[in-house]
C-alpha positions as CSV (number, residue, x, y, z in Angstrom):
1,X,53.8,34.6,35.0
2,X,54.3,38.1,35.6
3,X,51.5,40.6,36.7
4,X,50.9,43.4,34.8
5,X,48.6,46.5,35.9
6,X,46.0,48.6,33.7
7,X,43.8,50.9,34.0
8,X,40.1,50.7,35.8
9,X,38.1,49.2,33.1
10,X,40.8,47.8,30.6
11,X,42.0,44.6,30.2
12,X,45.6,43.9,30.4
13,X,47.7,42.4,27.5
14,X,49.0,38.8,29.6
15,X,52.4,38.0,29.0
16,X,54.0,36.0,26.6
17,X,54.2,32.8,28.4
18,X,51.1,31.0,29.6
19,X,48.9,33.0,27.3
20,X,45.3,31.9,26.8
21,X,43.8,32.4,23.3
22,X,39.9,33.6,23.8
23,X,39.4,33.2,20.4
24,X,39.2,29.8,20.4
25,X,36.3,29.4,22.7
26,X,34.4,32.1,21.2
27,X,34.8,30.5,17.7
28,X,33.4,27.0,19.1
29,X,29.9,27.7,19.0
30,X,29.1,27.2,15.0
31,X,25.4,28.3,13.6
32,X,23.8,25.1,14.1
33,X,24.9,24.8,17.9
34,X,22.9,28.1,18.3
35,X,19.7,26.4,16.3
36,X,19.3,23.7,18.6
37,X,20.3,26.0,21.1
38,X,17.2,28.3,20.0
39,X,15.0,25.3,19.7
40,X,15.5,24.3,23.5
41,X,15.1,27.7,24.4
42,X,11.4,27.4,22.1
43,X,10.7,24.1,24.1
44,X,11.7,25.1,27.4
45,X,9.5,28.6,27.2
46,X,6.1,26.4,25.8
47,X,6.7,23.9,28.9
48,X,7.0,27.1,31.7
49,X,3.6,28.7,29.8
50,X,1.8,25.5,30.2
51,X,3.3,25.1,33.5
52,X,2.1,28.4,34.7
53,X,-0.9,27.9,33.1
54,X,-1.6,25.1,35.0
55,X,-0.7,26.5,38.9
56,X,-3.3,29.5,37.7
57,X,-5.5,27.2,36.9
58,X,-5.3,25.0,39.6
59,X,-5.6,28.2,41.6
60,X,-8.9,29.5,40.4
61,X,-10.6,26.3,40.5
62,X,-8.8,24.2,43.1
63,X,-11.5,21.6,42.8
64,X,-11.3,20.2,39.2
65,X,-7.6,19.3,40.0
């Protein structure tokens, strides 16, 4: 594979053997792979509140817990 210099800040084209398409991997995540990936980002946020909620809590008032 033969090197090929740019600029600072530009990409260069790669040659013509051994190319890799980007396009593929971009185009793999479909809509509803971003809806579940929305809805674990939903649960995972509610599980950190009531986490943190719970270390404050167990803070304030050490001797309920």
């Amino acid at each position: 594979m033969r090197c090929v210099k740019s600029p600072p800040g530009r990409v260069a084209a790669p040659a013509s053997e051994g190319t890799l398409d980007v396009g593929d991997a971009a185009r793999a995540h479909t809509s509803k792979e971003k809806q579940r990936m929305d809805a674990e980002n939903v649960v995972g946020l509610i599980v950190a509140l009531a986490l943190l909620g719970y270390l404050v809590a167990a803070l304030i008032r050490p001797e309920k817990f």
